[in-house]
Structure formats: structure tokens, C-alpha cells
matplotlib code that plots the C-alpha trace (Angstrom):
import matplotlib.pyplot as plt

x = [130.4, 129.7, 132.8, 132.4, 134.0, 133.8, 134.8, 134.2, 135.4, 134.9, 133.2, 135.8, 133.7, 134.6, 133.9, 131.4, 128.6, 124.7, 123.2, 120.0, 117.1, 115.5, 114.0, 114.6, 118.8, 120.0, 123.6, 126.2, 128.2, 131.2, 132.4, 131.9, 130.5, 131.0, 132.7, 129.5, 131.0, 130.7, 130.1, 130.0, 129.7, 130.5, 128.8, 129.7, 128.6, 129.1, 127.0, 125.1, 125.8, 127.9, 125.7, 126.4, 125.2, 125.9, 125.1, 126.0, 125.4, 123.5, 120.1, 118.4, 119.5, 117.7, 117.7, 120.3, 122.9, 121.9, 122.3, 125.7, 126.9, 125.5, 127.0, 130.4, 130.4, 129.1, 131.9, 134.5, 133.8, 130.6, 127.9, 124.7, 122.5, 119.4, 122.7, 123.7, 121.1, 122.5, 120.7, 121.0, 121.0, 118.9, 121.0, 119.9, 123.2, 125.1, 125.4, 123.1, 123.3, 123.3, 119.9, 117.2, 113.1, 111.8, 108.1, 107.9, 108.0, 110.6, 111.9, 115.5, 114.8, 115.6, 117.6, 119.7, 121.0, 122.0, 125.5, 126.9, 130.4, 129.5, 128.0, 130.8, 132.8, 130.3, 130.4, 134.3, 134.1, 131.5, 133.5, 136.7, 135.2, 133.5, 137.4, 138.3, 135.6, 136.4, 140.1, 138.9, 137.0, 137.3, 135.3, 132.7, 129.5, 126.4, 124.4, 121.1, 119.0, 116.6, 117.1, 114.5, 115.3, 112.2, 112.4, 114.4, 111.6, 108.2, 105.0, 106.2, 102.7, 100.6, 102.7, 100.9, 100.4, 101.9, 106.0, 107.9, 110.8, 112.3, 116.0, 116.9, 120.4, 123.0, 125.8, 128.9, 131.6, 135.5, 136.1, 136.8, 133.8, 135.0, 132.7, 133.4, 130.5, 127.1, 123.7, 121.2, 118.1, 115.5, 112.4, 112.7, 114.4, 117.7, 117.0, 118.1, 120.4, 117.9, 117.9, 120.0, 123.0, 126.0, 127.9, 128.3, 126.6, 125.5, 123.2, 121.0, 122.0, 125.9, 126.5, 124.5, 126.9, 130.2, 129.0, 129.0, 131.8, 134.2, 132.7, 133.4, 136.0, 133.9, 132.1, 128.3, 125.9, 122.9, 119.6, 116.8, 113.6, 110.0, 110.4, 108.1, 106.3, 108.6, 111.3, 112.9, 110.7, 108.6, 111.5, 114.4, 115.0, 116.8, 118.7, 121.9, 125.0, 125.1, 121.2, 122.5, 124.6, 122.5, 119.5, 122.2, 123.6, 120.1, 119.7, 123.4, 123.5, 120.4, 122.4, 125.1, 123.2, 120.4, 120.9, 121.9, 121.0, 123.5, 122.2, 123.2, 121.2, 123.7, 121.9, 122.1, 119.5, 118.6, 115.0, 114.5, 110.4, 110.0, 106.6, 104.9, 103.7, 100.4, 100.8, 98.2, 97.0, 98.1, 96.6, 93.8, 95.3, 92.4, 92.2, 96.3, 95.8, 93.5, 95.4, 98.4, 96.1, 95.1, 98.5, 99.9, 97.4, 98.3, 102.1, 101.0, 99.0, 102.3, 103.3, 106.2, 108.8, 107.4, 104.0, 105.9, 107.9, 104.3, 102.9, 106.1, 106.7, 103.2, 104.1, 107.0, 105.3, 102.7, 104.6, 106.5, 102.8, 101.7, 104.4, 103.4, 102.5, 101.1, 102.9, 102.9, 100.6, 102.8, 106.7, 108.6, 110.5, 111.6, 111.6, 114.6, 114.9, 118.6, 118.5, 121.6, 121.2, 117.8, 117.6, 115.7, 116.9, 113.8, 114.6, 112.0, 112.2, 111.0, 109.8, 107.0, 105.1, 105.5, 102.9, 104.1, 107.0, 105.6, 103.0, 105.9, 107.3, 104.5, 103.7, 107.4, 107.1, 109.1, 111.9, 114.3, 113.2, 115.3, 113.5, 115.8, 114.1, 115.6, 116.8, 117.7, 115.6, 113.6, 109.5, 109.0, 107.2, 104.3, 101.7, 98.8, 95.7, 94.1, 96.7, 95.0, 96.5, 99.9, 103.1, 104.4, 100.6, 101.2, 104.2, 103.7, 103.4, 102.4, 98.7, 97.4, 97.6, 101.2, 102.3, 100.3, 101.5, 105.1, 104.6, 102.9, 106.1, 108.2, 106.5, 106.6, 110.3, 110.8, 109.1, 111.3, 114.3, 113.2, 112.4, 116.0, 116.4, 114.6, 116.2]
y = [98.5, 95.3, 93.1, 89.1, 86.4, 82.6, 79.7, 75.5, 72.9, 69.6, 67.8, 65.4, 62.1, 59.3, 56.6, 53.8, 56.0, 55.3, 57.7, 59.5, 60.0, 56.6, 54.1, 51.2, 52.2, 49.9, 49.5, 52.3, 54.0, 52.7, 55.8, 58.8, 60.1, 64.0, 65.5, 66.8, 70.6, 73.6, 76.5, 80.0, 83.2, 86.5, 90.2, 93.3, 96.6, 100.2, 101.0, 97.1, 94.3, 91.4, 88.7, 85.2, 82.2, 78.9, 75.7, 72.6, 69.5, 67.7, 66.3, 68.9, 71.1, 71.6, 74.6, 73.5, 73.2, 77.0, 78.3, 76.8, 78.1, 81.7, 81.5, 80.5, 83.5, 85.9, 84.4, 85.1, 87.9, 89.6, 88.8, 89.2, 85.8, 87.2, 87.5, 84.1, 81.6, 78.3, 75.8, 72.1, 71.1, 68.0, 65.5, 62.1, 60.7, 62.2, 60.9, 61.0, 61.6, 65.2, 66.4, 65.6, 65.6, 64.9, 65.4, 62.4, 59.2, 56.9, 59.9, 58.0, 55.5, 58.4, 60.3, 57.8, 57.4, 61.2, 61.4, 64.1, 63.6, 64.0, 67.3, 68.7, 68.0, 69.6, 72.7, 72.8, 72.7, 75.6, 77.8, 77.2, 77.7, 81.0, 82.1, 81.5, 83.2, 86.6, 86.5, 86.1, 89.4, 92.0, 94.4, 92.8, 93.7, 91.8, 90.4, 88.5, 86.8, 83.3, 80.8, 78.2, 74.2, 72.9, 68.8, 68.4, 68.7, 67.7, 67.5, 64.4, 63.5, 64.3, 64.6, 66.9, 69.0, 72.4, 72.8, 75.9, 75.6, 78.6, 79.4, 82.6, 83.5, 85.6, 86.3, 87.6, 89.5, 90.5, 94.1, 92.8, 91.3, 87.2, 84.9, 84.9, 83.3, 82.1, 81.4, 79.6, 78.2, 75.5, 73.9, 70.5, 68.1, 67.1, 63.5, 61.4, 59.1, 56.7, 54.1, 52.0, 54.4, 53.8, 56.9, 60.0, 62.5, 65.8, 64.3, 67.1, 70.5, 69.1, 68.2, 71.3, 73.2, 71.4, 71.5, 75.5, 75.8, 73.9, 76.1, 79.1, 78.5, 79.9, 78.5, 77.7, 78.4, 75.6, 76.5, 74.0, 75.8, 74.7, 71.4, 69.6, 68.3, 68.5, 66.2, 64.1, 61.7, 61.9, 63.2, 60.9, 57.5, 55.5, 56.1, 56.1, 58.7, 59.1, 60.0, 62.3, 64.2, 64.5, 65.8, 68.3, 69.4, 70.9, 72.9, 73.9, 74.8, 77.1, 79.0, 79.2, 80.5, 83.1, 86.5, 88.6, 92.1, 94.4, 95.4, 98.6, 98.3, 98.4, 97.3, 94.6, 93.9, 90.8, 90.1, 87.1, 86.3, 83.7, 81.4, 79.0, 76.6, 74.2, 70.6, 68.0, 65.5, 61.8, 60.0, 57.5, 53.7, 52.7, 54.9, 54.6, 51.2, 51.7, 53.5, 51.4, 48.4, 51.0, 51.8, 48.0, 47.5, 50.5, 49.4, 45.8, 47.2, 50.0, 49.8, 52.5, 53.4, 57.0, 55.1, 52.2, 54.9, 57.2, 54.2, 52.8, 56.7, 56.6, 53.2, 54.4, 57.9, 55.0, 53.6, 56.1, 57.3, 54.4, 54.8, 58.6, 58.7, 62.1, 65.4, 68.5, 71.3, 73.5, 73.7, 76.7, 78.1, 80.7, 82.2, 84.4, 86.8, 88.1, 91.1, 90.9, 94.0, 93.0, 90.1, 88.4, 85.4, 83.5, 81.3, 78.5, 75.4, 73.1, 71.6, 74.0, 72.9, 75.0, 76.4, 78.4, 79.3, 80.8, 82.5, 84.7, 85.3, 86.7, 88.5, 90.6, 91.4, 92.9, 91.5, 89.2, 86.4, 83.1, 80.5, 78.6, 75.3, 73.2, 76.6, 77.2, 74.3, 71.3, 71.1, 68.5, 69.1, 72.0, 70.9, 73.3, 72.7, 70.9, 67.7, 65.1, 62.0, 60.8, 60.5, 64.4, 64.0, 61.4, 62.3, 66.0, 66.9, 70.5, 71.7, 72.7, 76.4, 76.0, 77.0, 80.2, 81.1, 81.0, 83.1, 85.3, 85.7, 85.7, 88.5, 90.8, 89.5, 90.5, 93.8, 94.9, 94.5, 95.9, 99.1, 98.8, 101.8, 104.1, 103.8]
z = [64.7, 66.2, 67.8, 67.3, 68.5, 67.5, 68.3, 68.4, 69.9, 69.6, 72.4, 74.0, 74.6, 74.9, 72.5, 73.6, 75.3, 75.0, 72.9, 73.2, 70.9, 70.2, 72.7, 70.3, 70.4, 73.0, 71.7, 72.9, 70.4, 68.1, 66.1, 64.3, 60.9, 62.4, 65.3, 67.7, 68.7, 71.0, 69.0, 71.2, 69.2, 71.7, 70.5, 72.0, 70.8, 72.2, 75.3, 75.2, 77.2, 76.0, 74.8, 74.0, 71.8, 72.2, 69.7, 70.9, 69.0, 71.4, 71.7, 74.2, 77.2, 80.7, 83.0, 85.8, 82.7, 81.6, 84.9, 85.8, 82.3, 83.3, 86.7, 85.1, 82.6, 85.1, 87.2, 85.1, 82.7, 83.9, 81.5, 82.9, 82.2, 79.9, 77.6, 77.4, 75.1, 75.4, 72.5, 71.6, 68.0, 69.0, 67.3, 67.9, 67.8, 70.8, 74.0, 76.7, 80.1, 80.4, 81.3, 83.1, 81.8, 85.7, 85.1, 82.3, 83.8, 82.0, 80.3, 80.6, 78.0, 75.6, 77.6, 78.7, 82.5, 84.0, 84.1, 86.0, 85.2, 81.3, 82.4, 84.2, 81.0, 78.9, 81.2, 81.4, 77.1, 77.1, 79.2, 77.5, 74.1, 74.9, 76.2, 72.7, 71.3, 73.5, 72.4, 68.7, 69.1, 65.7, 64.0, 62.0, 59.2, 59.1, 56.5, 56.3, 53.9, 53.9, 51.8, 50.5, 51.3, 48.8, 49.5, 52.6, 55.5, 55.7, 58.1, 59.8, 60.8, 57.6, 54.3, 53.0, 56.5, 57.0, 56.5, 56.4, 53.7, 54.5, 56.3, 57.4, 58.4, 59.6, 57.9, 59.9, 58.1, 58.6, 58.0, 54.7, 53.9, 54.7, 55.9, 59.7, 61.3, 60.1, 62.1, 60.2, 62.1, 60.2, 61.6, 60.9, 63.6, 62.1, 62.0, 58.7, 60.6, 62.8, 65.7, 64.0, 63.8, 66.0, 65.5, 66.8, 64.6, 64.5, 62.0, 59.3, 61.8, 61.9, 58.1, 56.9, 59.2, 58.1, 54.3, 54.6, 56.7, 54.1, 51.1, 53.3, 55.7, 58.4, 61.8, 61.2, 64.5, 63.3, 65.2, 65.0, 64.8, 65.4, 64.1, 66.8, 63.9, 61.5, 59.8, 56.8, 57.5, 54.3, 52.4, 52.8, 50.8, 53.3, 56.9, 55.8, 56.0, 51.8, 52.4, 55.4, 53.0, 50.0, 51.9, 53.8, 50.8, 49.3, 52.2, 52.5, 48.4, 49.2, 52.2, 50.2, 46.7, 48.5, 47.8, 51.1, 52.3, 54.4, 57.4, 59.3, 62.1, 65.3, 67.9, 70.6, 72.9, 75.2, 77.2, 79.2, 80.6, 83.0, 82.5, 84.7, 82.0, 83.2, 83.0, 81.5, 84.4, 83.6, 80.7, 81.4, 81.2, 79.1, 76.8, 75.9, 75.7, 72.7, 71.1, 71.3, 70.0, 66.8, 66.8, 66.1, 63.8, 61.4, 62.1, 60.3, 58.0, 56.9, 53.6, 53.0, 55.7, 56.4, 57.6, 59.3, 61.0, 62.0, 63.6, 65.7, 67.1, 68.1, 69.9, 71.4, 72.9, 74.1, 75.8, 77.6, 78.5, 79.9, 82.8, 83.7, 87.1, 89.0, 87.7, 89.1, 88.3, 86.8, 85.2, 85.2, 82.6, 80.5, 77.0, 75.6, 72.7, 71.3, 69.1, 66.6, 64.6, 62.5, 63.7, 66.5, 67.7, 70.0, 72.7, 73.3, 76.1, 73.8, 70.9, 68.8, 66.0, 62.9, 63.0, 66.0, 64.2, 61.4, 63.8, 66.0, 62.7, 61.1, 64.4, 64.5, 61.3, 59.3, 61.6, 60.7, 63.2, 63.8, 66.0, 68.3, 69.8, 72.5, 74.4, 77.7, 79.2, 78.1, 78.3, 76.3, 72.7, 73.1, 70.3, 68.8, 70.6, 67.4, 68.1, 70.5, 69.1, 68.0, 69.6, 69.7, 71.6, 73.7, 75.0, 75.8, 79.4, 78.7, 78.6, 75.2, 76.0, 76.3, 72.7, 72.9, 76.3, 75.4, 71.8, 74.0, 76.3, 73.5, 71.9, 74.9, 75.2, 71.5, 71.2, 74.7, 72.3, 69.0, 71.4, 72.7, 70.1, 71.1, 74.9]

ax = plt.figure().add_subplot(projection="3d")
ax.plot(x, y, z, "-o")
ax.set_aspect("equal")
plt.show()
């Protein structure tokens, strides 16, 4: 039988910090809708390493982050590092300042101004959460199931573009069959709240985790899956917290209400493959500046907020284009793969289109797979090779290979732990 351990914290920042996600936010913070957490959750199993999950509601991670928290657990308690998967939610309204994109030029207007000291505080939180969740350690069942969320995410560049409705989750049990833990994971970025938004947030991921966690009394793990493409964008009415909660609520009702499936399956298994991911060369000046000029001119010609929105995110990646300078040829990374009994939960340094989530899904079949964006490190957004224009496009530093490349590596990753088994 499986031992689990959970625990959250809330993230102690303080109020007043510039917040990352939108290039058009200049104002810092000035309160709080929800309370942006730590979440660790801490398997052990009979003969298996320890492994270790962490959601924090932030808007991405990079690699020097996930190495000092897998040198601080190694540290203390011994866990090798291919166990520990450290995720953002990508929540746009969290501070900024704790990571770093280097190969994008101008990367800081979203990122906001590194800030090491926010980093060490973020580390320190990490480590004391994931003590918590060790001491919480009992005896626990598992359950799984996938919900449908019909009207909450869309194809944020074409309406009526591919989407994947579907949520599958984990559902952690007491001996007795409470709700201890639950990890969800949806591929749509979690963005109702917009640039206009002053407060900290863990905006769609954060409300959809605090909806179920009152219903339940539980702690919620939200993964964002391959939502590079993918968003509320088409779906929501207005930017505003009553929206927030509405659209939350429909894909919180459907966790709540799917049917769920025991699973027996005992096994724990992690698999880590490093990847030296090619890089696109600079973008021509002329040609960006063409597009920005086609770009205006759909932006005046807009006449509903999901095409005023299309066109000024085109601007914005523009822009941020138009200050890249020489990168280097290559970017390495990493892709990870945590087996939880029948489920596979994938890693990626980045943000994948759908489509490459529904493609490693349909590739591990009949696993129970849960894509987990924003993992580990940050690449930037990984497009299919069909998407030359736009801004997921525009801003992308990664060559158009890259998305196949990593579901390759996570595939090998994957089938190294469904074999764990047969060991």
C-alpha cells in the first residue's frame, strides 16, 4: 500500500510586488482574491524510491530553481532528483522575479526583474512544506477517473481549432476512503483574471483547486497541461473575479460529479531524459515589422474582446521579438515522467500545444496520463510545426522540431516506468 504525505503552504510575499504574465501590467500588486500556495505531495511505496510533487502557484519555473530544490531534499532526506517534479501552475497574477528566460531578449518585461531574495524565500517554503508532507505520511488507496469541462477552455488562436475538454485525476484516499489529496491536470492556461488585475491570484488552476478542496476538505495538486494554445479566451464573458469563479466552478463541478475507478496497481516509478532542444535563429526585422503593421490593423478593425485580445498578444510577442538578438544553438533541458500506480504523470519544460497533449496520451495508451506543463524548467512555448504566425509563434525560441523531440523523450521516459513492473 502506498504512504502519502500532503501538505501547502501559503507563499509568504509580501504585498506590493510586480507581477508577471502581462507586458501591459505596469502597476505592482495591491491585494489578494486567493492565497498563491506550495503544495508538495510525498509517495513512498515498498522497495521504490520516495518521489515527490510539487505545485506551486506561480507563473513558470526554470532549471537553477529545480536543482537547488533537489539538492535541498537530497540534502536532507535522501531523495534522489529524477524523483522530485517541481511544476508551476502559471498563474498570471503572482509575483515575478523568480526565474530567469536568458535566451529571449526582453524576456523581463513579463517576467519581471530577477529577484534572488524572492527565490531564496520560495526555496526555504518548498522545503519546509515537503517536511510537513513527510510527517503527514499514512496508508492511502487510489482512485482515478477524467472528468469533462465542456465550455471552460478553448483554441485561443482559432475558436473553432482543436481543444481537449477532458480532466483526468487522481484521487488520494485515507484508509477509510476520505478524500486526502487530489491531482487534476487541464490544458488550458488558467487565465480569466487579465492585465488589469492587481491581486494576487492563483487565477482558473487556484480557484478550481480551492472550489474542490472546500467541497472535500482535502489539498488539490492543479497541473496545467498543454495549454500553449489554449485558454478562456473565447469562453469567458468579462475579466473579472465573479467570471473567475463561474468558469472555475464548471470544471470543479465536473471533478467533483465524474465517476472514479479504484486502482490496485502499486507501483512507483520515476525516469528523467535530458534533451538538447535546437533553437530558431533571430527573426528578420523586416519581416516582424510587417506583421506588427497587419497586426494593428486587425487590432482596429476587432470587434469582440476575444479578437481584440488575438491581435494585441500578437503585438505584444512582436514586440518582444523585435528585441531578440543572437541565441545560442541549442538549450538544454529535460523531460520527466512519475508513475503513481496507473497513472503517468509527464514532466515538460514548457508550454505544448494540445495537440501534443493529446498525442503522448494517445501514444501511452491505455495509461492514465496527466500532462504537467511548466515543469522542471522553462523553454518558452514549443508550437506544432504547422504554426508560423502569431504570438505563441513569435515569441518561441525553440525550433519547430522541438514538440516532437520532447514527446519522443517523454515516451522513452514513460515506457521505462510502465516497465518498472516487470523489474
Amino acid at each position: 500500500m502506498f504512504q502519502v504525505g500532503a501538505a501547502q503552504s501559503p507563499l509568504p510575499w509580501p504585498p506590493g510586488l510586480p507581477m508577471a504574465g502581462y507586458i501591459r501590467r505596469q502597476q505592482p500588486a495591491v491585494g489578494t482574491h486567493r492565497p498563491l500556495y506550495v503544495r508538495a505531495l510525498v509517495t513512498s511505496a515498498s522497495d521504490a524510491p520516495t518521489q515527490i510533487l510539487l505545485s506551486i502557484d506561480t507563473l513558470s519555473v526554470d532549471a537553477p530553481l529545480t536543482n537547488r530544490v533537489r539538492n535541498l531534499l537530497r540534502q536532507r532526506y535522501g531523495i534522489a532528483p529524477d524523483s522530485v517534479m517541481v511544476t508551476a501552475t502559471h498563474t498570471h497574477a503572482a509575483p515575478g522575479g523568480t526565474m530567469q528566460f536568458p535566451v529571449l531578449n526582453g524576456a523581463e518585461e513579463f517576467l519581471v526583474t530577477y529577484a534572488p531574495q524572492l527565490v531564496d524565500l520560495l526555496v526555504e517554503t518548498i522545503g519546509d512544506v515537503v517536511d510537513q508532507a513527510i510527517s503527514r505520511q499514512q496508508p492511502v488507496t487510489l482512485a482515478i477517473g477524467t472528468a469533462q469541462a465542456i465550455g471552460v477552455a478553448s483554441n485561443r488562436r482559432d475558436p473553432v481549432g482543436p481543444v481537449d475538454t477532458s480532466i483526468p485525476f487522481v484521487r488520494v484516499q485515507t484508509a477509510s476512503g476520505a478524500p486526502l489529496a487530489l491531482i487534476y491536470s487541464f490544458a488550458c492556461h488558467p487565465t480569466v483574471l487579465d492585465a488589469e488585475n492587481l491581486l494576487y491570484s492563483g487565477d482558473l488552476a487556484g480557484t478550481v483547486a480551492a472550489q474542490i478542496a472546500q467541497k472535500w476538505n482535502c489539498i488539490v495538486f492543479p497541473l496545467t497541461g498543454a495549454s500553449g494554445d489554449i485558454s478562456t479566451r473565447f469562453t469567458r464573458s468579462e475579466s473579472t473575479v465573479s467570471e473567475l469563479e463561474r468558469l472555475a466552478g464548471i470544471a470543479s463541478g465536473a471533478i467533483l460529479s465524474a465517476p472514479v475507478t479504484p486502482s490496485e496497481d502499486q507501483m512507483l516509478a520515476a525516469a528523467l531524459k535530458r534533451i538538447a532542444l535546437p533553437l530558431k535563429p533571430a527573426p528578420d526585422e523586416v519581416s516582424l515589422r510587417s506583421a506588427m503593421e497587419r497586426a494593428e490593423q486587425r487590432l482596429q478593425a476587432s470587434q469582440t474582446p476575444g479578437e481584440r485580445r488575438l491581435a494585441e498578444s500578437e503585438i505584444e510577442g512582436l514586440r518582444v521579438a523585435l528585441g531578440a538578438k543572437a541565441r545560442p544553438f541549442s538549450i538544454a533541458t529535460e523531460v520527466q515522467v512519475l508513475r503513481l500506480g496507473q497513472t503517468l504523470i509527464i514532466g515538460f519544460p514548457g508550454e505544448m500545444f494540445v495537440k501534443h497533449g493529446l498525442d503522448i496520451a494517445a501514444r501511452l495508451a491505455p495509461a492514465h496520463v496527466m500532462v504537467a506543463g511548466y515543469a522542471n524548467d522553462y523553454v518558452g512555448y514549443v508550437p506544432t510545426p504547422d504554426t508560423n504566425t502569431g504570438y505563441e509563434s513569435d515569441v518561441a525560441v525553440v525550433a519547430l522540431d522541438a514538440g516532437e523531440s520532447l514527446l519522443h523523450c517523454a515516451e522513452k521516459a514513460a515506457r521505462i516506468c510502465l516497465t518498472a513492473a516487470s523489474d
